[in-house]
N, C-alpha and C positions, 0 to 999 in steps of 0.2 A: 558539539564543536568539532569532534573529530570525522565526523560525519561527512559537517560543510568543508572541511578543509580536504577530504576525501573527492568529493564534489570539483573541487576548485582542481584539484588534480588533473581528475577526469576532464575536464572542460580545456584545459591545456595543452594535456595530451592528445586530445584529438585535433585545436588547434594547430599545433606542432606536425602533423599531419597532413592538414590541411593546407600548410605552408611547403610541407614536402612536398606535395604532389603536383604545387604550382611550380617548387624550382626544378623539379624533372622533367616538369611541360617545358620550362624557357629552356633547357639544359638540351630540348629535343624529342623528348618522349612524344609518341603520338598520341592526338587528341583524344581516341576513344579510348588506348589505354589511360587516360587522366581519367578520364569521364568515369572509369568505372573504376578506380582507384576512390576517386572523391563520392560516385555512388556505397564504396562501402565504405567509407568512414557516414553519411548521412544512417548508413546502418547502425553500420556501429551507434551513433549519438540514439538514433530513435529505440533501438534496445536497452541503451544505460539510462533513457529516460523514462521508459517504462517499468524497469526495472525500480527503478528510485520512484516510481509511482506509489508500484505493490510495495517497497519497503514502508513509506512514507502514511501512504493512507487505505492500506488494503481494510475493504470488509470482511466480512464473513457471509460467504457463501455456505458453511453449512449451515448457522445460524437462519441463515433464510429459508434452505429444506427443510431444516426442522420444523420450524416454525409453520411450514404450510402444510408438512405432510399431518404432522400433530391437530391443523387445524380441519383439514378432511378428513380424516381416519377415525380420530379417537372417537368421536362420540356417537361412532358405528361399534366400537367394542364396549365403552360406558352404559350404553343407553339400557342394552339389559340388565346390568349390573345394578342402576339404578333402581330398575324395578326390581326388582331382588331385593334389595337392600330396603324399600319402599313396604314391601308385603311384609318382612322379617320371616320369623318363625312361626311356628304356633300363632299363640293371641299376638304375639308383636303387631305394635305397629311402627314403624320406624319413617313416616312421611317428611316428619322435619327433620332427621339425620339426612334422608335422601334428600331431600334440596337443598339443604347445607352444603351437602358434599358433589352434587348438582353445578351449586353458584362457585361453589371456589372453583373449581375446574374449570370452569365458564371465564370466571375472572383470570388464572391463569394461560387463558389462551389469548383473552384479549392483549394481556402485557405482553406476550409473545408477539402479537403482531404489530402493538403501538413500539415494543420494541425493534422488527424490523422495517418499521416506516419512515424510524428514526435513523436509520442504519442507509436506508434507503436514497436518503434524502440529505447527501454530505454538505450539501451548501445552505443548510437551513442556519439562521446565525442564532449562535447561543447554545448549541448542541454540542456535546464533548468531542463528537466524531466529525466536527464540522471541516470543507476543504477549505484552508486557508489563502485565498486567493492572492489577497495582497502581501502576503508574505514571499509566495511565489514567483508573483511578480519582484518583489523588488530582489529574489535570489535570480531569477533571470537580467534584471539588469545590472547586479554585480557580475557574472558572468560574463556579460557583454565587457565591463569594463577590464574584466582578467585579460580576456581574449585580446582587447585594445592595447592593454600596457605588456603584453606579453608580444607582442609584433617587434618589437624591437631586438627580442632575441634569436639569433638562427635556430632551425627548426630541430637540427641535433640536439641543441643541449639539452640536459635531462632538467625535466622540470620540479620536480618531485622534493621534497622537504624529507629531512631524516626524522625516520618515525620510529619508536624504539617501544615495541610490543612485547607483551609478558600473558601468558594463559594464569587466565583465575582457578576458581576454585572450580566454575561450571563446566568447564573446560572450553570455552571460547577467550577469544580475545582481547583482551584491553590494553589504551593507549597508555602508556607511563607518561608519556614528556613529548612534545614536539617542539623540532626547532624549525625555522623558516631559513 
């Protein structure tokens, strides 16, 4: 919750912006200085958007290095091991230790990679990591309706709700109370 309302913030405030840079145009300002006033607020949004991407639905990229170097490499360092372990000692023989310990490795790397195909693949429906589309649409079309009812106010005013923060125990941040 305190998130979207963070969100809603954001989207205000750069309307408020937005609406500045048109009353300094009527006010007189010239058009290139707008043009590139209103170029960096479309900055500004395309990095808070991005931003709110990686917070929202970032994977894991080491997870996926892992996963492939583990899936090339290892079983260039196992495979003697194997036969090692294969031959034993003395009279040993150890054949079915050595493919036991063969197949689980084997099998652990498979999971590694059905794991990052999963990872891979955010819009597969039913997957924990899945990208929620239609939720994001409808958070973009609330948005749109902020920006809408929020026209009516000049661009000054501060838009911002009183938020009243306390550090835990982690030492980051939490919301106590918010009022609108």
């Amino acid at each position: 919750k305190a998130e979207k309302h963070g969100r809603d913030i954001m989207i205000r405030l750069t309307g408020h912006l937005l609406r500045a840079t048109e009353e300094l145009k009527a006010a007189g300002m010239p058009g290139n200085e707008s043009s590139r006033l209103n170029q960096y607020v479309m900055f500004l949004n395309k990095s808070f958007e991005n931003l709110w991407a990686f917070k929202v639905y970032r994977t894991s990229a080491s997870l996926r290095a892992l996963s492939l170097i583990t899936t090339q490499i290892m079983p260039m360092f196992y495979g003697p091991y194997f036969l090692h372990i294969a031959r034993g000692e003395g009279s040993e023989n150890n054949v079915a230790f050595a493919c036991a310990f063969a197949s689980l490795i084997s099998v652990l790397l498979v999971a590694l990679i059905s794991l990052e195909r999963q990872l891979e693949n955010p819009f597969r429906f039913g997957s924990t990591d899945t990208i929620r589309v239609k939720e994001e649409m409808q958070l973009c079309r609330e948005n749109i309706f902020i920006c809408e009812a929020d026209l009516e106010s000049p661009w000054y005013q501060n838009p911002r709700s009183e938020m009243n923060f306390a550090m835990d125990n982690n030492g980051s941040f939490a919301t106590l109370e918010m009022r609108t």
